[in-house]
Backbone bond lengths (Angstrom), bond angles and torsions (degrees), N, CA, C in turn:
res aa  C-N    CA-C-N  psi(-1)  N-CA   C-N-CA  omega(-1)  CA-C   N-CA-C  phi
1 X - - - 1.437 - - 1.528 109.52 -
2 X 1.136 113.53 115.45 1.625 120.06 174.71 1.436 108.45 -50.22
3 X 1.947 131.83 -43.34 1.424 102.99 175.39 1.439 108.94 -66.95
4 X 1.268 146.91 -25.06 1.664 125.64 -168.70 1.210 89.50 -100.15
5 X 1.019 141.43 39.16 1.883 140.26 149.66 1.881 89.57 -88.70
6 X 1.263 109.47 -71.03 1.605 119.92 -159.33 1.689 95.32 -63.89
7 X 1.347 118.98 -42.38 1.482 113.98 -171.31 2.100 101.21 -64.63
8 X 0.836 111.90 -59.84 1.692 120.53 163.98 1.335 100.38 -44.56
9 X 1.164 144.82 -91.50 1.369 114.72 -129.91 1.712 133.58 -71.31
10 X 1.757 104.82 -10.67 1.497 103.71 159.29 1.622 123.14 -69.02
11 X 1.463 104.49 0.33 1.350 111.36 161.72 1.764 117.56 -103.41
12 X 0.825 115.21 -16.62 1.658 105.28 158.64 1.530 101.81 -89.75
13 X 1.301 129.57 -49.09 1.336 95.02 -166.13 1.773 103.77 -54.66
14 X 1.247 137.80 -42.28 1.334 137.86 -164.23 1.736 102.73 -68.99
15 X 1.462 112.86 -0.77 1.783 90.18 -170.20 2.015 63.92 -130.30
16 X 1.356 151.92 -16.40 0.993 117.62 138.77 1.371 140.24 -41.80
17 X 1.168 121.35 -45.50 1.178 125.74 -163.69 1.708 110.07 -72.67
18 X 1.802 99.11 -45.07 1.572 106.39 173.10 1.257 109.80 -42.69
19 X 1.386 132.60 -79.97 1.338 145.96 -173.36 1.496 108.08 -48.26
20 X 1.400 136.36 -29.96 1.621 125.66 159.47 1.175 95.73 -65.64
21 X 1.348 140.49 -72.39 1.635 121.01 -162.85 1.301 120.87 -62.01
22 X 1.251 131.37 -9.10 1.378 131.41 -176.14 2.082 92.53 -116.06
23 X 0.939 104.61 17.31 2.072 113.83 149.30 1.970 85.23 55.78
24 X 1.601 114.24 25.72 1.189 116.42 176.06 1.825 120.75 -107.66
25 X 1.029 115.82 19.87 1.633 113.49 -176.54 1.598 103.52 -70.05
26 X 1.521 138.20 -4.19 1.547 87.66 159.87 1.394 97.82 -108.92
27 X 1.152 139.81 18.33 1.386 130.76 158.32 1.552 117.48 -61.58
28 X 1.639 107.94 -59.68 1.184 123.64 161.91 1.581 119.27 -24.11
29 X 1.367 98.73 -67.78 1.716 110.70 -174.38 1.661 93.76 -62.04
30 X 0.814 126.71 -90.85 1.597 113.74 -168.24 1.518 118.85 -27.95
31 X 1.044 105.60 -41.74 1.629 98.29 -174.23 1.772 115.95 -81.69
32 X 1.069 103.95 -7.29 1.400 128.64 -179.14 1.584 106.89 -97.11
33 X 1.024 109.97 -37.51 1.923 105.82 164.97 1.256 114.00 -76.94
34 X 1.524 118.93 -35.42 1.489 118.02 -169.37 1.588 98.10 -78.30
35 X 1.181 128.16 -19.25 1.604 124.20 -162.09 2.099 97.98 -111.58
36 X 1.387 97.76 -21.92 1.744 99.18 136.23 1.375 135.95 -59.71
37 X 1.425 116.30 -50.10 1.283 125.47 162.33 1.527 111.59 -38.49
38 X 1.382 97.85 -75.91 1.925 108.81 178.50 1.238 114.51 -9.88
39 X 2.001 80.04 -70.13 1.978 93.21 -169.60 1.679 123.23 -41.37
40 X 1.284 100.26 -36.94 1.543 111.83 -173.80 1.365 113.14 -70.17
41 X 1.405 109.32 -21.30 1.723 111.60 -176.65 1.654 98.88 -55.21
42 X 1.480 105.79 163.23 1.451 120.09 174.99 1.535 107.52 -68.25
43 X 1.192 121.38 -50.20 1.485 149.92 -153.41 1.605 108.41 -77.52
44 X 1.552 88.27 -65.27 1.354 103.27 179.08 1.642 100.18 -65.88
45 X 1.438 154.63 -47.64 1.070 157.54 162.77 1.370 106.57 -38.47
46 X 1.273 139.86 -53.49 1.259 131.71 -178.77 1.473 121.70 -64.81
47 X 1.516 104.45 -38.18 1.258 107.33 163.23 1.192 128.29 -62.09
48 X 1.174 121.44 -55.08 1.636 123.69 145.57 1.456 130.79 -16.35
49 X 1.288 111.31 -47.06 1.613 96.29 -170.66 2.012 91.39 -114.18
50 X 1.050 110.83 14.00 1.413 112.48 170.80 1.701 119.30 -51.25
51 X 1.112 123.22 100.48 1.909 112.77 -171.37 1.363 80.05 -72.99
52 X 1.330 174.62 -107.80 1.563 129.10 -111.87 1.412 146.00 -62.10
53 X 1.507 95.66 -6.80 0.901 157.85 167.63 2.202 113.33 -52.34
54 X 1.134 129.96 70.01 1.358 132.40 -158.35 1.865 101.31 -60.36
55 X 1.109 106.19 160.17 1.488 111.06 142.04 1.209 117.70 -28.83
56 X 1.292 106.71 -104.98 1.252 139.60 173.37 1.759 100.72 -0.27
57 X 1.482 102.12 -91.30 1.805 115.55 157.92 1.571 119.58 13.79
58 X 1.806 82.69 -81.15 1.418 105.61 -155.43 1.880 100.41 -67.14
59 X 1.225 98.82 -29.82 1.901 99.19 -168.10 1.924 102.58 -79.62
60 X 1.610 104.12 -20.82 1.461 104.26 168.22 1.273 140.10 -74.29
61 X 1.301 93.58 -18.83 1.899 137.58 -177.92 1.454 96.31 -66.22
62 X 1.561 114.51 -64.61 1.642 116.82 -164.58 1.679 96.00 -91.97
63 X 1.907 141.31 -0.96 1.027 114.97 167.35 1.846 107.48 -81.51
64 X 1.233 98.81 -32.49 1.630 108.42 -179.47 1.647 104.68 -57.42
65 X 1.654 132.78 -45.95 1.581 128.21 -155.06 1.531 91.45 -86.12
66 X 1.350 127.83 -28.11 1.641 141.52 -169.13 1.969 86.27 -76.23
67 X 0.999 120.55 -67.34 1.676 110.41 -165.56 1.487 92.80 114.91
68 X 1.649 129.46 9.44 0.937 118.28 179.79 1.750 115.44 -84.91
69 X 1.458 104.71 166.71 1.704 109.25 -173.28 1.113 118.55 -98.15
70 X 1.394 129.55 134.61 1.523 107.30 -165.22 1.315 121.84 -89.51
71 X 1.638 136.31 152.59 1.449 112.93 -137.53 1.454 121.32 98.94
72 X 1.344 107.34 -52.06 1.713 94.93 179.68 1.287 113.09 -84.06
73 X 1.492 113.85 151.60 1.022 134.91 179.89 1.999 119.21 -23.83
74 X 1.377 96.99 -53.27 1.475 95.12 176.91 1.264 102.76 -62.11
75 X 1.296 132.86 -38.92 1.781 132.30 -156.05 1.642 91.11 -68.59
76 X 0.942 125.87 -52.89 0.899 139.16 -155.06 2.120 98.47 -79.53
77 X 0.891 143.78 -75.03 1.371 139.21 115.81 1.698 95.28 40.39
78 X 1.899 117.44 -76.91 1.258 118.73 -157.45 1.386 89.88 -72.58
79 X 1.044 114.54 -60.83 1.711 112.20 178.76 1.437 121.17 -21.91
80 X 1.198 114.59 -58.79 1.459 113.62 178.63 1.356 110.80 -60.10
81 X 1.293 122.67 -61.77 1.490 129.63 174.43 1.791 112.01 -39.64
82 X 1.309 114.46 -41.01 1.551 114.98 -177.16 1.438 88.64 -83.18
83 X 1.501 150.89 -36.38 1.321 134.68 -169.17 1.597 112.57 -61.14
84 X 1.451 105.26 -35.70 1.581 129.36 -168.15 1.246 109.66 -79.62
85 X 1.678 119.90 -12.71 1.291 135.33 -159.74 1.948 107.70 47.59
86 X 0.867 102.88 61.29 1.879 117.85 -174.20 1.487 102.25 -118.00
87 X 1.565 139.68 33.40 0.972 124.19 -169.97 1.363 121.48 -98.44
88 X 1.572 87.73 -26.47 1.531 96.71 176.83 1.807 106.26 -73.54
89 X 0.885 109.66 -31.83 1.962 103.35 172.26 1.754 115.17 -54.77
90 X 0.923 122.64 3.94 1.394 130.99 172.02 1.481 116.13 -39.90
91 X 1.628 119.04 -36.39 1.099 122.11 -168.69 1.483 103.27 -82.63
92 X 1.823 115.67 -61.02 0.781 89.88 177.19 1.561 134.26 -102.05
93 X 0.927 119.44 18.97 1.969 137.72 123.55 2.081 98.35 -9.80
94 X 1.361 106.01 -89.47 1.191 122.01 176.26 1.865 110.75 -44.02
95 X 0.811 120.83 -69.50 1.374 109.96 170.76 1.123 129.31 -65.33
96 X 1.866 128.53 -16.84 1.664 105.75 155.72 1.719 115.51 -70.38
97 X 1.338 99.84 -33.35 1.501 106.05 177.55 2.027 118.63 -55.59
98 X 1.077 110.25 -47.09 1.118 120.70 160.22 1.776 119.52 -37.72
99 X 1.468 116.69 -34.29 1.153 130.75 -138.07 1.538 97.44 -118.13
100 X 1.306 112.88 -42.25 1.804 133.77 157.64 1.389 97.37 -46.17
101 X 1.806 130.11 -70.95 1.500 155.72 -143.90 2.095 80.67 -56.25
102 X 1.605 104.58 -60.29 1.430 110.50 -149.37 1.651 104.83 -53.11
103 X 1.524 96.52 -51.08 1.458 124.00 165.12 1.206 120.02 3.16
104 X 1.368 94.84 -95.51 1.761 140.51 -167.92 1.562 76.50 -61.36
105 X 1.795 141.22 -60.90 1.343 117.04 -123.63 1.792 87.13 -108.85
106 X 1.384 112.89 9.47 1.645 102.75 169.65 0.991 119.22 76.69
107 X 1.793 120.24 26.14 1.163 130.23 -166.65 1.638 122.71 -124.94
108 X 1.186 124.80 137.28 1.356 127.63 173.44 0.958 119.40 -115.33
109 X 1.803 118.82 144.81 1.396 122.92 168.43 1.297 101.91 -95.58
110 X 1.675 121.19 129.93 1.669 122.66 -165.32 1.723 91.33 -128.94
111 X 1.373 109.04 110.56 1.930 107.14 162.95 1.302 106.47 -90.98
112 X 1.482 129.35 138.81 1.329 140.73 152.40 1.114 98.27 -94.21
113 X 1.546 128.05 138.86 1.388 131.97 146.58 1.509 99.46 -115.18
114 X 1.033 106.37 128.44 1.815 130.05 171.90 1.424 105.50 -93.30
115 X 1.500 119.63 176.87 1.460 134.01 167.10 1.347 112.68 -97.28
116 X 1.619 117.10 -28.65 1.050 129.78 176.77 1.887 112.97 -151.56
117 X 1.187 126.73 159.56 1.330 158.84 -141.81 1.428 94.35 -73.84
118 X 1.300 113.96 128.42 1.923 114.18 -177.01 1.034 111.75 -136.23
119 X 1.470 115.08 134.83 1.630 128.89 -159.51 1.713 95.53 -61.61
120 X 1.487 118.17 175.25 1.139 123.08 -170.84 1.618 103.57 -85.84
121 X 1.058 95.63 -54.37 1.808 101.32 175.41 1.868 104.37 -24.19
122 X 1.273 97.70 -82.28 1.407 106.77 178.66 1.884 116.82 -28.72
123 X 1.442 107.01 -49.51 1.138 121.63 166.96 1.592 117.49 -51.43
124 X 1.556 112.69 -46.36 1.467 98.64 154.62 1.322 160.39 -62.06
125 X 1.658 89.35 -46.14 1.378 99.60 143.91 1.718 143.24 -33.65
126 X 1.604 94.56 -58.53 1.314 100.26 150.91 1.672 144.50 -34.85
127 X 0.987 98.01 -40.73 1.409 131.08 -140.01 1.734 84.71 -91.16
128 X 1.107 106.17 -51.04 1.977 142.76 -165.82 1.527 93.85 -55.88
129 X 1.731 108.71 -70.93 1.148 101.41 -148.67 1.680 96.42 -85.94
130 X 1.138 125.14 -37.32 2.101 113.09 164.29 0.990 87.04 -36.04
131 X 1.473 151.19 -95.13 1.205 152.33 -146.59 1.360 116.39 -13.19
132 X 1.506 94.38 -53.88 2.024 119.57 -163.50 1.631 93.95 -69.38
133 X 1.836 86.66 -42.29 2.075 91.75 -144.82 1.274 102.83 -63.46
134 X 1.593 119.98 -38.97 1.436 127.23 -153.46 1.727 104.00 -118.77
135 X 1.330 114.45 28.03 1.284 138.30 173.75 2.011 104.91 32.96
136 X 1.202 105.85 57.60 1.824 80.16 -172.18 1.966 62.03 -165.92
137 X 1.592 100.35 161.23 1.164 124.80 -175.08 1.708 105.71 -90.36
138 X 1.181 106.00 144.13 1.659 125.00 -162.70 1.486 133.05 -112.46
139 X 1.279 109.80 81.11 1.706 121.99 -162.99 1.729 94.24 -73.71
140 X 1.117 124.96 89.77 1.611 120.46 179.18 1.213 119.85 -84.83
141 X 1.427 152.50 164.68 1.016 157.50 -118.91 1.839 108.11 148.46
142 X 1.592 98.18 121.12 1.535 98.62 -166.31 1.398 103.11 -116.81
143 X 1.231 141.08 145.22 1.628 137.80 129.02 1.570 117.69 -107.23
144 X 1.224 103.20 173.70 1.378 137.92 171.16 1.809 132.52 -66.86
145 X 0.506 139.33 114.43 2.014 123.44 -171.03 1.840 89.60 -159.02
146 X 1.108 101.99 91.36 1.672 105.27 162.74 1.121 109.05 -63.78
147 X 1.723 137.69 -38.39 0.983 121.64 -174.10 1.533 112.55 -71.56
148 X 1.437 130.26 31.47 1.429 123.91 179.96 1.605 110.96 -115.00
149 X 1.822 101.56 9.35 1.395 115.00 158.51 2.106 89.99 73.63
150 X 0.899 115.13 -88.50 1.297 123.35 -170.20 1.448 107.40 -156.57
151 X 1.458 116.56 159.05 1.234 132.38 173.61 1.346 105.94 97.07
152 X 1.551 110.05 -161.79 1.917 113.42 -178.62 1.193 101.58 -136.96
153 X 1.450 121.99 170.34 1.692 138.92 -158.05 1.220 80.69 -167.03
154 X 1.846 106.72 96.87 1.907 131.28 155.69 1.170 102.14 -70.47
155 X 1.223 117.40 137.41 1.498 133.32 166.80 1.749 95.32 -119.83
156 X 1.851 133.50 115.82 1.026 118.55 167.26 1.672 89.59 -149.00
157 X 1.672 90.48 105.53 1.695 102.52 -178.94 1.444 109.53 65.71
158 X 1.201 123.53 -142.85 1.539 130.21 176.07 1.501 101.84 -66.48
159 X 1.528 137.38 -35.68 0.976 124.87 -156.92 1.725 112.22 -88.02
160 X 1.377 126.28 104.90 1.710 123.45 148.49 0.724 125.07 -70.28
161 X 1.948 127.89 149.83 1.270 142.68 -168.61 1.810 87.16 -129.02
162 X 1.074 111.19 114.36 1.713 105.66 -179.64 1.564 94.53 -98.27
163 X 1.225 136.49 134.31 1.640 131.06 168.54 1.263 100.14 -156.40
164 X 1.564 116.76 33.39 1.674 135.45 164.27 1.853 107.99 -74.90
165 X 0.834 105.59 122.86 1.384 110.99 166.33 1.609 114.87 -47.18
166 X 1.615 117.92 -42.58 1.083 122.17 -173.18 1.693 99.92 -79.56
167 X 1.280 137.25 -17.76 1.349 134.32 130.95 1.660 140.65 -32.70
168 X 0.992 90.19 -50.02 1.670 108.47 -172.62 1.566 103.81 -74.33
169 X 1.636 115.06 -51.79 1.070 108.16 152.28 1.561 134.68 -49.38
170 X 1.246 132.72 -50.24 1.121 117.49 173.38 1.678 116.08 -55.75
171 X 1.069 123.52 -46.00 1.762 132.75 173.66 1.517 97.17 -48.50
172 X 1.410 144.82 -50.54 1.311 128.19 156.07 1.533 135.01 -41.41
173 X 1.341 85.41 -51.72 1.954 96.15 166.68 1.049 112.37 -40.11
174 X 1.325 109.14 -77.68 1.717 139.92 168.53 1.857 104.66 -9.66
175 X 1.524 95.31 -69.53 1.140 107.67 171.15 1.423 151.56 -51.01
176 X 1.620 104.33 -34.37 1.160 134.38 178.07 1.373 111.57 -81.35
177 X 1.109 116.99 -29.82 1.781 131.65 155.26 1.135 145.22 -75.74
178 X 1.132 102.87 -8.52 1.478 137.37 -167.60 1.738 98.65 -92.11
């Protein structure tokens, strides 16, 4: 939902920003996915948006299931968010923050899907020249899709590279109809 995108993200940038100055962003990010996780539970969700249910409660609820201490910065973090009634944005809380983390650290998540199975070498290579092209370092990640006939379909951020056969064909179709 585009409003809990805009309602979330002055709260990651603010629990971003904490965790860069305190030299803590992958602490942050983990504890911020796992207390994403939570949110999504059935249980834990009901409890959450329960009105008998206090502030106070509910932000003690997710420092206690987190293993977090109360006092620290994140606990304190949930607090505000349960004062604001912002708890349910947790998820995507966690995924702008995630998205800030990649940012700042010059990093991309890159999927290849192939038609068939590709030696690792190749995979480096790969891996190498995104690296160069799109100037930011390249966490790659491959699957499989026979139905893509041959070739690869890059996924890096918003940007696709289609060079699937089962692509190329459709852009002919496309074309031929056109």
């Amino acid at each position: 939902m585009a409003e809990n995108i805009t309602l979330a993200r002055p709260y990651a940038r603010a629990a971003f920003e904490v965790a860069a100055a305190e030299g803590q962003l992958q602490q942050w990010s983990s504890v911020l996915i796992s207390a994403a996780l939570l949110a999504d539970n059935d249980k834990v969700e009901a409890l959450l948006s329960s009105p008998a249910a206090t502030a106070t409660e509910k932000s003690t609820l997710l420092t206690e299931l987190l293993g977090e201490a109360k006092g620290t910065k994140f606990a304190n973090f949930l607090a505000t968010l349960a004062d604001n009634k912002r708890l349910s944005l947790l998820p995507e809380i966690s995924s702008l923050f995630q998205a800030l983390k990649a940012e700042h650290e010059k990093a991309l998540d890159v999927s290849i899907t192939t038609a068939y199975s590709i030696n690792d070498d190749l995979l480096d290579k790969l891996s190498r020249a995104l690296a160069d092209k799109l100037g930011r370092r390249v966490k790659l990640s491959s699957s499989i899709d026979q139905s893509l006939l041959g070739g690869a379909l890059i996924r890096a951020g918003d940007t696709v590279i289609d060079g699937s056969v089962k692509g190329r064909l459709t852009k002919l179709a496309d074309a031929m109809n056109a």
